[in-house]
Each structure stands twice: as structure tokens, then as C-alpha cells.
C-alpha positions as CSV (number, residue, x, y, z in Angstrom):
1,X,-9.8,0.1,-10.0
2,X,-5.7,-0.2,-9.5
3,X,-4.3,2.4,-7.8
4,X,-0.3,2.0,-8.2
5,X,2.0,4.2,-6.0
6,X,5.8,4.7,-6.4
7,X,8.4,4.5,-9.1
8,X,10.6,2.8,-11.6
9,X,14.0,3.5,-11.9
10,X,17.4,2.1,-13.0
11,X,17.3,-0.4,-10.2
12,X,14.0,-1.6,-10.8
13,X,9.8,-1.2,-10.1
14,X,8.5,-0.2,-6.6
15,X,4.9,0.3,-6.6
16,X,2.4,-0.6,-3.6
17,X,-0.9,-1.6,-5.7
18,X,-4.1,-0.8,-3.9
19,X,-7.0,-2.4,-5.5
20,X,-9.5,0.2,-4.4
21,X,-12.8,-1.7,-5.4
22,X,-11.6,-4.6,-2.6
23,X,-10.7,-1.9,-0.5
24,X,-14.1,-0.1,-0.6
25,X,-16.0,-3.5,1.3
26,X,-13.1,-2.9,4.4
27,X,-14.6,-0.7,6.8
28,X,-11.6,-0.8,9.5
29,X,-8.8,-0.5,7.1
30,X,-6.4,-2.1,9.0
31,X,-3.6,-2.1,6.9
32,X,-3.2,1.7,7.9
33,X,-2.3,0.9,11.4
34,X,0.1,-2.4,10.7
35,X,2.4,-0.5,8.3
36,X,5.2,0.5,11.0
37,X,6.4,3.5,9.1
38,X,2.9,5.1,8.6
39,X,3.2,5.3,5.0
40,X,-0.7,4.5,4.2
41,X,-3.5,7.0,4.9
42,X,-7.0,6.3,4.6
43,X,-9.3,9.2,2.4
44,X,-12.9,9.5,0.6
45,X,-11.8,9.2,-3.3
46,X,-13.2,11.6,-5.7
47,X,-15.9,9.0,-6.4
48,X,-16.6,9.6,-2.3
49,X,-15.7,5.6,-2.0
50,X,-13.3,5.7,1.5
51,X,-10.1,4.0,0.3
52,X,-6.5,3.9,1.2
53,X,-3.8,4.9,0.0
54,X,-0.3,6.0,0.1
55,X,0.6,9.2,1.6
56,X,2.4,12.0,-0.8
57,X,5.6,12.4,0.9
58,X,6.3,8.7,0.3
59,X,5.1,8.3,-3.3
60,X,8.4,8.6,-4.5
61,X,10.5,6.8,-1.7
62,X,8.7,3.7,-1.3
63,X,11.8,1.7,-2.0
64,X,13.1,3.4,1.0
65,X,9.8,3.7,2.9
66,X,9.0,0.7,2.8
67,X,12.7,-0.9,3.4
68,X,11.8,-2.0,7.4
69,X,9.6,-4.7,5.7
70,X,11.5,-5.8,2.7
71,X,12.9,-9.1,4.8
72,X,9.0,-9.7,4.5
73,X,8.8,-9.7,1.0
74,X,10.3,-12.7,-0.2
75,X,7.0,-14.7,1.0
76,X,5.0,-11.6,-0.1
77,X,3.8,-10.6,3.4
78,X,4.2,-7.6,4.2
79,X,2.4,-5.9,7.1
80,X,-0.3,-4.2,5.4
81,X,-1.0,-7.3,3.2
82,X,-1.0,-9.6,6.2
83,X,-3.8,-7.0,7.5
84,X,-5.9,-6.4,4.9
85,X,-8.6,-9.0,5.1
86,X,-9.3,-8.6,1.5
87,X,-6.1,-9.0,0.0
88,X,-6.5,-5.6,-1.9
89,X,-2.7,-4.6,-1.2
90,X,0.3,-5.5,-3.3
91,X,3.3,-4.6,-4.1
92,X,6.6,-4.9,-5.9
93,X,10.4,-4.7,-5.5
């Protein structure tokens, strides 16, 4: 399953996608600990599946959240892509 965090607005999509089945075979979830603003938290689901995702406060910010790695994006590598070893993280801006 696609999990999609963030927002649309007039200036365009930002969403962090978090493939959750990929997610499900990572047991060390490193992607948590590489994002530099702490942005991703790792939970059980309600399908008791431990998964990340992105914390509520920055559901609706991400464009901002996430600006420190925006230089990155360009070759879409981002910290907590570059991390996850199953390439379950996305995103879009």
C-alpha cells in the first residue's frame, strides 16, 4: 500500500510516498535516523505491520520541512531515500 503525506497547493504537489509493503521487509528503518529534521517516525499500522511514516506536525509543511534537503532533489536523493535499502521512500516537489 501507498501511504502519501503532505499537500497540494497553488505552488504545486509535496507529498513523501511511503510504500508501506517495501517498508514492512526493513527491520532497522533507517531512513528515520538520516532525515536531519526528524520528520519520519516509525509505528505498528492498524494492520500491526511496523512501518514509517511522517510525523503529524509536519504533514502539512513538508514543503518547508523538508526544504534542508531540496538541493538533493534534483537527482532524487534525498536522505531518507539514500537510506532506505528498499527504495520504499519517495517524494515530490
Amino acid at each position: 500500500m501507498l501511504a502519501n503525506y503532505g499537500y497540494n497547493d497553488g505552488s504545486g504537489d509535496f507529498f513523501i510516498t511511503i510504500d508501506t509493503d517495501k517498508c514492512m521487509e526493513c527491520e532497522d528503518k533507517p531512513c528515520v535516523a538520516a532525515c536531519p529534521v526528524e520528520i519520519l517516525e516509525s509505528f505498528t499500522d492498524d494492520y500491526d505491520d511496523h512501518v514509517v511514516g511522517v510525523v503529524e506536525k509536519h504533514r502539512n509543511k513538508i514543503r518547508y520541512s523538508c526544504a534542508p534537503c531540496k538541493h538533493a532533489s534534483e537527482e532524487r536523493n534525498i536522505a531518507c531515500q539514500k537510506a532506505c535499502p528498499f527504495e520504499a521512500i519517495k517524494h515530490s516537489w
